[in-house]
C-alpha positions in Angstrom: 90.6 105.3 86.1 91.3 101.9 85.4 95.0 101.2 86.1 97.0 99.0 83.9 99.5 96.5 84.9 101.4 93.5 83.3 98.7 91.1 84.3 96.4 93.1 82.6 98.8 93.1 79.1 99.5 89.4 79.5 96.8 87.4 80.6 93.7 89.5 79.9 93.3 87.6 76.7 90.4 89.8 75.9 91.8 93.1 76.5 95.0 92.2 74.8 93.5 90.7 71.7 92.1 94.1 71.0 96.0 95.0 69.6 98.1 94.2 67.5 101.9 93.1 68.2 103.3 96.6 67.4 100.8 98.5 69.7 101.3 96.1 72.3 104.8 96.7 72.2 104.5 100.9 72.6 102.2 100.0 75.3 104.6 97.6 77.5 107.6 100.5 77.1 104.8 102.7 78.8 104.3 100.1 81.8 108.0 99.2 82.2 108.5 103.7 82.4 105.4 104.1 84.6 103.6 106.0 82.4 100.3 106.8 82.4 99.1 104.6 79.6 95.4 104.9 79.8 96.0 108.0 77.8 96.9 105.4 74.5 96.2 101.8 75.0 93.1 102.8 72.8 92.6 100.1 69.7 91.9 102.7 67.5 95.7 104.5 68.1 98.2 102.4 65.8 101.5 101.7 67.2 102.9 105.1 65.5 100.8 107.3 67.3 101.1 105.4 71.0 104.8 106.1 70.3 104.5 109.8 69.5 101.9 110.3 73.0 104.4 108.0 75.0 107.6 110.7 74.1 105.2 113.6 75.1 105.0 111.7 78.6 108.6 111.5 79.0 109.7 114.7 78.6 107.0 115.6 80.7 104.4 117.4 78.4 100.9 117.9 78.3 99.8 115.9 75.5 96.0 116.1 75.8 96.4 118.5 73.2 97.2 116.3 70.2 96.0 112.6 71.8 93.2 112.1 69.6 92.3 109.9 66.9 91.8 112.8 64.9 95.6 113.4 64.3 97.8 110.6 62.6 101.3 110.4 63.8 103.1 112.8 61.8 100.7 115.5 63.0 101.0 114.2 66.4 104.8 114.5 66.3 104.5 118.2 64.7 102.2 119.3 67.5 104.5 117.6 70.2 107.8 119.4 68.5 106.0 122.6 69.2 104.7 122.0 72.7 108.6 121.1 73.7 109.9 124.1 71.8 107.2 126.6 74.0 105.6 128.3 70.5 102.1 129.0 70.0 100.8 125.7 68.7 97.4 127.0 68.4 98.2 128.5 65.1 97.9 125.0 63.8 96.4 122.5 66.5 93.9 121.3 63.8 93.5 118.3 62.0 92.2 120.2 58.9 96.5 120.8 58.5 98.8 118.0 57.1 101.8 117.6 58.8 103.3 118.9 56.4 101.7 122.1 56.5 101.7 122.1 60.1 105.5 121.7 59.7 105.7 125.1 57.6 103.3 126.8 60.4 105.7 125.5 63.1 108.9 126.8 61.3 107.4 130.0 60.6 106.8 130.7 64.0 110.8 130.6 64.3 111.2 132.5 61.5 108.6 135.2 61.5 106.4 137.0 63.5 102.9 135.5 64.5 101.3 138.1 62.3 103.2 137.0 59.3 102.4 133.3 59.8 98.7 134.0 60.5 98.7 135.5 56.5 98.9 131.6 55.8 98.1 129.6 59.0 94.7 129.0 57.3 93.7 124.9 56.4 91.6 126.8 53.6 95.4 127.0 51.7 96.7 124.3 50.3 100.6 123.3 50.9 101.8 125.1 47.4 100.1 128.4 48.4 102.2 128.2 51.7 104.7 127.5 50.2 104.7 130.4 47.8 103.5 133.0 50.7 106.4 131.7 52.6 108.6 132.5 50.0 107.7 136.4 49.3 107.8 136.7 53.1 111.4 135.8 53.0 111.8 138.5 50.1 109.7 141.1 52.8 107.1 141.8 50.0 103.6 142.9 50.6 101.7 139.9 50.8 98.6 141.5 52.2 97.4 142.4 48.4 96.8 138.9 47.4 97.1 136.0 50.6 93.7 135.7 50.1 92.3 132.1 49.8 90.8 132.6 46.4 94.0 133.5 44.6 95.6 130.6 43.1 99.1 130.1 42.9 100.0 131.0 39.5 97.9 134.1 40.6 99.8 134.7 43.1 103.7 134.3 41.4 102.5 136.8 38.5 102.2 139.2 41.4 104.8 137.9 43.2 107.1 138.8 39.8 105.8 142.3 39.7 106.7 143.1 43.2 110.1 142.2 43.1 110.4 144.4 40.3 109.0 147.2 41.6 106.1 147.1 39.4 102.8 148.7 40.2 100.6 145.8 40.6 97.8 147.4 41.1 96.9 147.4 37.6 96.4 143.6 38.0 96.0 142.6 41.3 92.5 141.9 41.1 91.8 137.8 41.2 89.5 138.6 38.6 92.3 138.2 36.4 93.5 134.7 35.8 97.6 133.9 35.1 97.7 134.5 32.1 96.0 137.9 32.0 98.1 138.6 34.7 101.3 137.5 33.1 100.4 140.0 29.7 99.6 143.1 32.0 103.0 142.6 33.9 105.0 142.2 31.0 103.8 145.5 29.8 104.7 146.6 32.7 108.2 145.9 32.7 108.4 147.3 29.3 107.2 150.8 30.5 103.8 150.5 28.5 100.9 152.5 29.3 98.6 148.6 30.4 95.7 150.8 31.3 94.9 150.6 27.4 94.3 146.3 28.1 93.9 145.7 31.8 90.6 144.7 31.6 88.9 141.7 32.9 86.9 141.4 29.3 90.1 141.2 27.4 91.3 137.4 27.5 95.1 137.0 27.4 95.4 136.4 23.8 93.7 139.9 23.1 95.7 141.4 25.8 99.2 139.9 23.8 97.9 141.8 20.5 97.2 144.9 22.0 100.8 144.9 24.5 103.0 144.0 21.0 100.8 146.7 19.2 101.9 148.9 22.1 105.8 147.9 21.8 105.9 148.6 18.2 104.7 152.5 18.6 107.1 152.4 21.4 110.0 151.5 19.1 109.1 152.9 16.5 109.0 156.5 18.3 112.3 156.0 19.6 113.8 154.8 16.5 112.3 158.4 14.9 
């Protein structure tokens, strides 16, 4: 392996001219700290990334994991975050993740169990589904009946409202059912209605709204009797 020494930075005009002021900057912090910076003087890392692989070498971590070109900088500095904090990184060592969504994979494994975080450690979901499973995981509702990657995320707060309610939501758990159907069924629901009468995938939302206020007039007009 070739090693790298101020000679080589200064007056290999060739070698140098393949970076730019800022990488060539990252690069002499890693000489003047005796690091091993074969690992980044790459021309194809920019100046942010050399910076996040140079921390991993001084604190002493193994950061084969997340030096590739593959990864820009903010996912490099969400993988090394985990690497120094000892978690399971694996759950999101993958470029398919934004940082951002590493970042809610990464707290989650502080917060919850790996089998919670699995539910949505999945680069299928984009960042507002995580978001919203994170958020009836924190309310300890059953996920498992819609964290699918097909349910949208309307979809998935129309469910979402019926479980914090208490609601059987069964009657429209089905991603067959779009929001809106979803949201009619539900607010029968909450209104003690007998939905079986419109929860059908046939029945578009507008249909399901006649039938549901049909159904809360005989209601009131029974107990008004």
């Amino acid at each position: 392996m070739k090693t790298f020494t101020y000679s080589d930075l200064y007056k290999n005009k060739n070698w140098k001219a393949k970076f730019n002021k800022e990488q060539l900057k990252e690069i002499r912090k890693g000489i003047l700290n005796n690091e091993n910076i074969s690992l980044y003087a790459k021309d194809y890392f920019n100046c942010k990334q050399m910076k996040v692989i140079r921390l991993g070498l001084l604190k002493n971590i193994d950061v084969s994991l997340y030096v590739k070109p593959s990864y820009d900088e903010k996912q490099m500095s969400e993988i090394l975050e985990g690497l120094v904090k000892k978690i399971n990184i694996h759950l999101y060592l993958n470029p398919k993740f934004s940082s951002e969504q590493m970042k809610l994979i990464r707290e989650g494994i502080d917060e919850f169990s790996e089998d919670k975080v699995i539910l949505y450690a999945d680069p299928m979901f984009k960042l507002p589904h995580m978001k919203e499973i994170i958020k009836e995981l924190r309310e300890d509702l059953d996920i498992s009946l819609y964290a699918k990657r097909k349910t949208s995320v309307a979809q998935m707060r129309e469910i979402r409202k019926g479980l914090e309610q208490g609601l059987d939501v069964s009657f429209y758990k089905s991603k067959r059912f779009d929001e809106t159907q979803m949201s009619e069924i539900r607010k029968g629901l909450e209104k003690g209605l007998d939905v079986s009468s419109y929860a059908k995938i046939e029945l578009d939302w507008f249909d399901m709204a006649t039938i549901r206020w049909k159904l809360e007039e005989e209601m009131l007009a029974k107990e008004s009797a």
